[in-house]
C-alpha positions in Angstrom: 96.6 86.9 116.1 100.0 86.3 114.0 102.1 89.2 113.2 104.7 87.2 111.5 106.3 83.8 110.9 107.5 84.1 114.5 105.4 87.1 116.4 101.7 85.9 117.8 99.4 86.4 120.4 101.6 86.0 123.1 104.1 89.1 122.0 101.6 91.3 121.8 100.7 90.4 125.6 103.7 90.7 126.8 103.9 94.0 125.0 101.1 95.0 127.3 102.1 94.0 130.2 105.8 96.0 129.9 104.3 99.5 128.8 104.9 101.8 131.9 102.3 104.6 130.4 105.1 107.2 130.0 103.4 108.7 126.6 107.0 109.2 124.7 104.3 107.8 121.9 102.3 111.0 121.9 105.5 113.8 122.5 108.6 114.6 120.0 111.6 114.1 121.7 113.7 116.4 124.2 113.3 119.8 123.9 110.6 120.7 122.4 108.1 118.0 123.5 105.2 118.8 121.3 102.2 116.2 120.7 103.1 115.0 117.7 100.4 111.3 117.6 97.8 112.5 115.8 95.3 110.5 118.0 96.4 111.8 120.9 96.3 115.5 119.5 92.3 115.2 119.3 92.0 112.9 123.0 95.0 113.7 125.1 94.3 110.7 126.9 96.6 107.6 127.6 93.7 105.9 125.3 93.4 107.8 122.3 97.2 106.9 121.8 99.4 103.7 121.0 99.5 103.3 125.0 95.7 103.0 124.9 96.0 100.3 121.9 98.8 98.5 123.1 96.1 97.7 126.3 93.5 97.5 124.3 95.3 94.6 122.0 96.2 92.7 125.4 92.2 93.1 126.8 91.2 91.5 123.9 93.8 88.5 123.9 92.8 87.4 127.3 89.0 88.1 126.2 87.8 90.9 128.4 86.9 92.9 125.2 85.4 91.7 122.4 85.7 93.0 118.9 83.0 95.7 117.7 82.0 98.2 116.2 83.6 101.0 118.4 87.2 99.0 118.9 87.0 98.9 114.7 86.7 102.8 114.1 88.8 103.3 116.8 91.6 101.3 115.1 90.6 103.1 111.9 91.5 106.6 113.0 94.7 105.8 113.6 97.3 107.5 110.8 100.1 105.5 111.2 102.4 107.8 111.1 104.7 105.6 113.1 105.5 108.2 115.8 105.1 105.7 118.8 107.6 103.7 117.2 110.2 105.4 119.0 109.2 103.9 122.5 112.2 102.8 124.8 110.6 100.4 126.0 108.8 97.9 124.0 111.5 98.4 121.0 113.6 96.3 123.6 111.6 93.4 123.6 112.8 89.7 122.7 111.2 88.9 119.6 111.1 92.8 118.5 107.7 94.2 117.1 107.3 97.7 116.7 104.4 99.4 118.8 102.7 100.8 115.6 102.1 97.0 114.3 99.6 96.3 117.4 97.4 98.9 115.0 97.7 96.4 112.0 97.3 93.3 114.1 93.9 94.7 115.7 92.9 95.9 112.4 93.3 92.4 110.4 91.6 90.6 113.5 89.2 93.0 112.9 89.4 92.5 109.1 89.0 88.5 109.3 85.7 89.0 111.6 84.5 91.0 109.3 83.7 94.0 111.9 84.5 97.3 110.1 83.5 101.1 109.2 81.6 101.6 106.6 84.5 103.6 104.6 87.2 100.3 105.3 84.0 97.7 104.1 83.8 100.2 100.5 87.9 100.1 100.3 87.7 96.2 101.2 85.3 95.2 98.5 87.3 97.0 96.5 90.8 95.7 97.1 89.3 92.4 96.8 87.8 93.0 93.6 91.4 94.3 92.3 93.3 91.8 93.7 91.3 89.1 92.1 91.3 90.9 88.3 95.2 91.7 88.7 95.6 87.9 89.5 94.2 86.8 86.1 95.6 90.0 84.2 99.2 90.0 85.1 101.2 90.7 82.4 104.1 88.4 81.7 107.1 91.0 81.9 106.8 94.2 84.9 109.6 96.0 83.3 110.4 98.3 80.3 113.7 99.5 79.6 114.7 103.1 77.9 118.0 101.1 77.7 119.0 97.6 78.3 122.2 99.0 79.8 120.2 100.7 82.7 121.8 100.1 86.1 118.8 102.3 87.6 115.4 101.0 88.1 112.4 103.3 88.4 109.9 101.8 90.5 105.8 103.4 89.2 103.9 102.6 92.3 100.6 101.8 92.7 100.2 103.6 96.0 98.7 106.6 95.2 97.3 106.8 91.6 95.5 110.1 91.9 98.5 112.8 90.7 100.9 110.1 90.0 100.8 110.3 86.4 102.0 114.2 87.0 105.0 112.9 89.7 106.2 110.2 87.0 106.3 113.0 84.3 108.3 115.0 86.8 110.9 112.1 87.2 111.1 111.3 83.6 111.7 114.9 82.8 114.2 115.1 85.7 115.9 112.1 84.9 116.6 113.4 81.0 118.0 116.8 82.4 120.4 114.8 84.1 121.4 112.3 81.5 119.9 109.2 83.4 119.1 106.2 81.4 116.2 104.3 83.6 114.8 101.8 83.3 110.9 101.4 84.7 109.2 99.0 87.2 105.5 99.3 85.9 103.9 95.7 88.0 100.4 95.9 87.9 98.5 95.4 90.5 99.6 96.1 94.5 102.6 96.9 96.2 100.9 95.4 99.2 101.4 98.5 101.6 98.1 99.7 102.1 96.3 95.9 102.4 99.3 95.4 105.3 98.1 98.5 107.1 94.6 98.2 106.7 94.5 94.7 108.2 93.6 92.5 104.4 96.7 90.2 105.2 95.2 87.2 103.2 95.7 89.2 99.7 99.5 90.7 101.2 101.2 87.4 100.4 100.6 86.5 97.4 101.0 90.1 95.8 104.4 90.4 97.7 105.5 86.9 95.8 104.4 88.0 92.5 105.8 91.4 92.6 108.9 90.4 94.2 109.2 87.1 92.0 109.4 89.9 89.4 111.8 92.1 90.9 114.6 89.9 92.2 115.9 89.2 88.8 116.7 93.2 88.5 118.5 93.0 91.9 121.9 93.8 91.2 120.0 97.6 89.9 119.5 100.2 91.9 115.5 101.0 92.5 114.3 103.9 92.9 111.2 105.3 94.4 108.9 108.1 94.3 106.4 106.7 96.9 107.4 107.0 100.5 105.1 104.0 101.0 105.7 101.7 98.5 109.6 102.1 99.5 109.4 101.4 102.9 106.7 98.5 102.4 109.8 97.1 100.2 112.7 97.5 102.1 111.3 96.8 104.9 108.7 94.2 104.8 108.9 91.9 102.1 110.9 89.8 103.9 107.9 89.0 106.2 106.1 87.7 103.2 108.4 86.4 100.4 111.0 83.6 101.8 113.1 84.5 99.4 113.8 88.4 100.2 117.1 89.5 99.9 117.7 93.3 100.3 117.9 95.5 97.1 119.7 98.6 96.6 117.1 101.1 97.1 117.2 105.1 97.0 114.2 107.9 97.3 114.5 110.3 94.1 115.2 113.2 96.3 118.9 111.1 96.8 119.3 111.2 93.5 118.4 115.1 92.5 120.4 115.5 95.6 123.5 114.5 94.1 122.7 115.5 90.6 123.0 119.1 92.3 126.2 118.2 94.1 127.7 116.9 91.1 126.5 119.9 88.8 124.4 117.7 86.7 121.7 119.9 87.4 121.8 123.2 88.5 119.1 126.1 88.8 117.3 128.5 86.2 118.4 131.9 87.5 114.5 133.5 87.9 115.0 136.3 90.2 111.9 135.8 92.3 112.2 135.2 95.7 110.0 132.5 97.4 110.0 131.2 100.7 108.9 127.5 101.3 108.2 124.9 103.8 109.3 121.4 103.3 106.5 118.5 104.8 108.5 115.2 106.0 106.1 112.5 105.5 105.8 109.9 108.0 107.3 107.0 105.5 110.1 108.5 104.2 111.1 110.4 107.6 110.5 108.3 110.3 109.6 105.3 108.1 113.5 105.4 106.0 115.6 108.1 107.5 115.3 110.4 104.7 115.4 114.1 105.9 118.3 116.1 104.3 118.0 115.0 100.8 114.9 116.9 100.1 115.9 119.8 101.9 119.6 119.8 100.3 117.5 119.8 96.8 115.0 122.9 97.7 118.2 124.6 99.0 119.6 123.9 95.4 117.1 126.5 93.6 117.7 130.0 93.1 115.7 132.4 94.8 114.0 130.1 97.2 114.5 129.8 101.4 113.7 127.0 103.1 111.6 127.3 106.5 110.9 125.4 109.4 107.9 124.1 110.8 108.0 123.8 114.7 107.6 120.1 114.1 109.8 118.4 111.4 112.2 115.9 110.5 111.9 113.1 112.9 109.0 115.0 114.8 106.8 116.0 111.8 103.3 116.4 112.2 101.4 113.4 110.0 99.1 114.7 107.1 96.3 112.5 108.4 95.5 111.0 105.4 95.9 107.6 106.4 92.8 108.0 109.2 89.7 106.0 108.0 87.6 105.2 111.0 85.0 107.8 112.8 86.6 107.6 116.2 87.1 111.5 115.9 84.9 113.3 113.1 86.3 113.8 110.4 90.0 112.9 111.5 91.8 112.9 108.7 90.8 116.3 107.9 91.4 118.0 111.7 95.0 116.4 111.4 95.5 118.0 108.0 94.0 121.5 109.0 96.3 121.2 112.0 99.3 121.3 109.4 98.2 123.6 107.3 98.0 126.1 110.5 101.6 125.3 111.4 102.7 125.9 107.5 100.8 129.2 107.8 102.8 130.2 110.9 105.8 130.4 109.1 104.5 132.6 106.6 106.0 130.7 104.0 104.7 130.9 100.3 104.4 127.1 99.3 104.2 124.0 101.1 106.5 121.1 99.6 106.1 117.6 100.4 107.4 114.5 98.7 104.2 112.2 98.8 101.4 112.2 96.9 99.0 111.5 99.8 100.0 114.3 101.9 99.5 116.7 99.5 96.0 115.4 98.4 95.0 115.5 101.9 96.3 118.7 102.4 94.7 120.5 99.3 91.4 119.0 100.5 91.0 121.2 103.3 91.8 124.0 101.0 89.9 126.5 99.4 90.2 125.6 95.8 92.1 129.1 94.9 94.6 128.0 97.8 95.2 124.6 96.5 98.4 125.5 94.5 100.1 126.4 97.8 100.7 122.7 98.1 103.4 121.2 95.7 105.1 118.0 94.9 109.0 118.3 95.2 109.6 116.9 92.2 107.5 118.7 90.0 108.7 121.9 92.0 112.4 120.9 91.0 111.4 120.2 87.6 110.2 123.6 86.3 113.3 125.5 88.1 115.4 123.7 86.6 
């Protein structure tokens, strides 16, 4: 099992062997201590949590476990929200891995012997079939300019194409209220985000090279992202994959309406109505990049509207669930999103922002349809109040 160039088998042992079982995987931090791993939320056991994986991942290495069918939809209902990732303990470790990646080693051991739920086999077979017509189909340039001048790239991921066509407009719209000239990142194909986290590491390579063989040459720009998960895939692990990496200057959008608002370049249409909202951190652009304030600092920026709290944001935010494939709990993904929606109800807040596409999919699917609109994208939010 190979994590990286220089992480294997014997990491993920040792891993296991230092965990002292204190669950900071499962809890936010000091006060509040709230369950915050999804998993652990529907087991609240030492098993149904990175602890339990983490154990799991070492009884396997030393072949007291073998791979089946229960191990793979138990690694499948993991959301990897990257919660556990702030354990004391095994982030201290000589070489470093995070806890969350013993989810995507177990899932591409998993992956290469071909043991998996039926839901990952249908999202396999259809990865591969992509990855295969992309190869032979890629165009020759990834990138059209609005104006050769551009110093800012827009990256148009491919992580989330359902609603994405209505973001982009958001950010094109956006960007021409603010006098932006852009330039757009438009690689077909893979980011290589979701085949990292679902275990299909043969096809991650390859589409990392291509895309970033692409993007180095634009290096000196400033990219931008919509996508929590196509960012942090970037910034944070193409370096894994592509020799070559070298870090780009990379912001979320919300940074740059952030500033806009600071610098007057946009400022709010004067409505009247009141409304009181709810910003969703999702895991990837919270606990994945750091970004909180920006997107709170921008919903503060409109007229009329308050900004609420959920009991557990920012660095303790409660994942959407959308990420959970496996059948280790029923119907996972849509418990963990139900779960949310009961905290965003608690607050009696009018709308429910959040700046990822697949959070608010999997929230408005456990929505009755007339309730649906409750759930909003922050850009396109921004973009009709302003």
């Amino acid at each position: 099992m190979r994590l990286t160039a220089s992480i294997d088998d014997r990491d993920v042992k040792n891993m296991g062997a230092c965990c002292t079982r204190c669950a900071c995987c499962t809890y936010s931090g000091w006060p509040e201590f709230n369950i915050t791993c999804p998993l652990y939320a529907r087991g609240k056991s030492l098993g149904a949590s990175l602890g339990g994986v983490v154990f799991l991942n070492r009884a396997i290495n030393e072949k007291k476990i073998e791979l089946n069918q229960n191990v793979a939809e138990f690694a499948y209902t993991c959301t990897g929200c990257g919660l556990c990732d702030r354990c004391y303990i095994l982030s201290i470790l000589d070489p470093a891995v995070k806890p969350s990646d013993h989810i995507r080693t177990l899932r591409a051991d998993l992956v290469r012997k071909g043991v998996l739920p039926e839901k990952v086999k249908q999202l396999y077979e259809r990865v591969k079939q992509a990855s295969d017509e992309k190869a032979t189909k890629a165009p020759d340039s990834a990138v059209q300019t609005t104006g050769i001048e551009a110093d800012t790239v827009i990256v148009a991921e491919c992580c989330e194409k359902n609603g994405q066509g209505q973001v982009s407009g958001s950010v094109a719209s956006l960007l021409g209220k603010i006098g932006k000239n852009a330039a757009v990142f438009a690689e077909e194909g893979f980011c290589g985000s979701t085949l990292y986290d679902f275990g299909f590491w043969d096809y991650v390579e390859p589409q990392v090279k291509k895309n970033w063989g692409k993007m180095k040459g634009l290096k000196d720009k400033t990219f931008v992202f919509t996508d929590p998960h196509c960012q942090e895939f970037i910034v944070n692990r193409y370096r894994e994959f592509a020799p070559d990496y070298s870090e780009v200057k990379a912001r979320h959008f919300s940074q740059i309406l952030a500033e806009a608002f600071g610098a007057k370049a946009l400022e709010s249409k004067k409505n009247g109505k009141k409304l009181k909202v709810c910003y969703h951190d999702p895991c990837y652009l919270g606990r994945g990049l750091g970004v909180y304030d920006a997107p709170r600092e921008v919903l503060t920026a409109l007229d009329g509207v308050e900004l609420v709290e959920m009991e557990r944001n920012r660095k303790s935010s409660f994942c959407c669930g959308a990420r959970a494939l496996g059948d280790y709990y029923p119907d996972m993904a849509a418990e963990t999103a139900k779960e949310r929606m009961e905290e965003f109800r608690a607050t009696g807040a009018d709308v429910l922002i959040t700046a990822c596409t697949s959070c608010k999919h999997n929230f408005q699917n456990v929505l009755p349809e007339a309730e649906r609109g409750r759930v909003q994208d922050l850009f396109a939010f921004v973009d009709e109040r302003v």
